[in-house]
C-alpha positions in Angstrom: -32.5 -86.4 -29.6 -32.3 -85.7 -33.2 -35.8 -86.9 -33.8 -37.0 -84.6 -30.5 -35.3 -81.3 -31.7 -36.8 -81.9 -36.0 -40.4 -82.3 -34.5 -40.3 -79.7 -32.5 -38.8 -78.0 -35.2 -41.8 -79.3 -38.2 -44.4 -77.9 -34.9 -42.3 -74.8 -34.8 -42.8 -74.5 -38.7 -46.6 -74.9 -38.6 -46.8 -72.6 -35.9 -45.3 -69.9 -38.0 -47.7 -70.4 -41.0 -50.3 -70.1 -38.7 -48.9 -66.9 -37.4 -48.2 -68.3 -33.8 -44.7 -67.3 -33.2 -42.9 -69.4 -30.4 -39.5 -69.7 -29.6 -37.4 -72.1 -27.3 -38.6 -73.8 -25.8 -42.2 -73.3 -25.7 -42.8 -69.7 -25.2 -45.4 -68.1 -27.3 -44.6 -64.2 -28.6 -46.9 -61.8 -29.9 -46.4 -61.1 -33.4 -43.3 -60.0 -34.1 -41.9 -60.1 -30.8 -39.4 -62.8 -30.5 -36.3 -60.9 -28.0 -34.0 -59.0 -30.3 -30.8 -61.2 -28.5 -32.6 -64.6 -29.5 -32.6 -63.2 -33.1 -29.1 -62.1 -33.1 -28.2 -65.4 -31.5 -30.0 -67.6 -34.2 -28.2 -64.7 -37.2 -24.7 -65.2 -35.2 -24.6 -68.8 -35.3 -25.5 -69.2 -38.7 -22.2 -67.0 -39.5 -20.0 -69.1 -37.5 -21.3 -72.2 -39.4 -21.3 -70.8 -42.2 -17.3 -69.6 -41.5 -16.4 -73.0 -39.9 -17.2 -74.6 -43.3 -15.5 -71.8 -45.7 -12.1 -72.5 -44.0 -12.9 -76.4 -43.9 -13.6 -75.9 -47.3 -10.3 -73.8 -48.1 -8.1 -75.8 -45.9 -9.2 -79.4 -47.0 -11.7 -79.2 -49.9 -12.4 -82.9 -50.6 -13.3 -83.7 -47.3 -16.3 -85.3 -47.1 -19.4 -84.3 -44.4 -22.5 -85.6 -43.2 -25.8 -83.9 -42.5 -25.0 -84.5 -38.6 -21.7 -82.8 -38.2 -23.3 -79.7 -40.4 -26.2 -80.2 -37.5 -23.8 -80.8 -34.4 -21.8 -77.1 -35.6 -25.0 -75.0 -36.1 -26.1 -76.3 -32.6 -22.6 -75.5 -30.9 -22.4 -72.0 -32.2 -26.0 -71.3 -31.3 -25.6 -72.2 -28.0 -22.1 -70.5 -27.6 -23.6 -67.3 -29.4 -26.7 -67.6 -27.4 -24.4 -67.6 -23.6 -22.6 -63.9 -24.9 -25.6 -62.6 -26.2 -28.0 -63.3 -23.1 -24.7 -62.0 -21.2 -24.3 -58.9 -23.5 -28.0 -58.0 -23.2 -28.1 -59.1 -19.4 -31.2 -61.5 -19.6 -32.4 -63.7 -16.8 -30.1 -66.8 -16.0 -33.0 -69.2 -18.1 -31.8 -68.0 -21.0 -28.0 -69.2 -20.0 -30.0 -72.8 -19.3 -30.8 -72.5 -23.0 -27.5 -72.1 -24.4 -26.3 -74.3 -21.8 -28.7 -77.1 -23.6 -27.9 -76.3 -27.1 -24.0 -76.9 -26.6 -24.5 -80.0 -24.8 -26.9 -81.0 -27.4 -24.3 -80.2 -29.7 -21.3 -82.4 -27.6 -23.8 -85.6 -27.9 -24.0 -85.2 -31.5 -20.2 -85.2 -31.8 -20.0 -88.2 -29.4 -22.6 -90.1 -31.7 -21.2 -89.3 -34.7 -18.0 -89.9 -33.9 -16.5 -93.0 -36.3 -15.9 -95.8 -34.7 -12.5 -97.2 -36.6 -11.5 -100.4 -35.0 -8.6 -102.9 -36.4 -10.0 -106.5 -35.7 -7.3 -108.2 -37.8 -3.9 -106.4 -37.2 
């Protein structure tokens, strides 16, 4: 899934240096045009990441992270962030389906990174 969701995102990136602009999943938008909720989604989650790690960092600075759980937190808020905005701005119930995906995207990368701590000798 991870491997899925960074090619789409390296095609997403060439599309935008071409000046194609497409958003999720595969919807192309004139220049400019991606919906103003999408956008306030996206700017949303990236402040509830960005809090999530300033009081993980305040509470318990020495704890140490990987890339995944970083990715797994982005892709819960943006999916939480995307259900109340597509509710606040009353779009159709696809866009629900969207958030819907990100936070169960999200939920599998918290199930796969979980560590697996087992005691074979006590």
């Amino acid at each position: 899934m991870v491997l899925v969701l960074a090619l789409w995102a390296i095609f997403l990136g060439v599309c935008a240096i071409l000046g194609i602009q497409i958003y999720f999943p595969f919807k192309i938008a004139a220049e400019n045009q991606i919906p103003y909720f999408r956008m306030q989604a996206v700017r949303v989650a990236v402040f509830i990441t960005f809090v999530y790690y300033a009081i993980t960092y305040l509470l318990n600075a020495s704890k140490e992270m990987y890339p995944i759980h970083f990715f797994k937190i982005f892709i819960i808020s943006l999916g939480i962030s995307a259900i109340i905005f597509t509710y606040q701005y009353q779009e159709s119930i696809d866009n629900y389906v969207i958030g819907i995906f990100f936070i169960i995207c999200g939920i599998i990368f918290h199930l796969a990174s979980k560590p697996n701590i087992r005691k074979y000798f006590s």
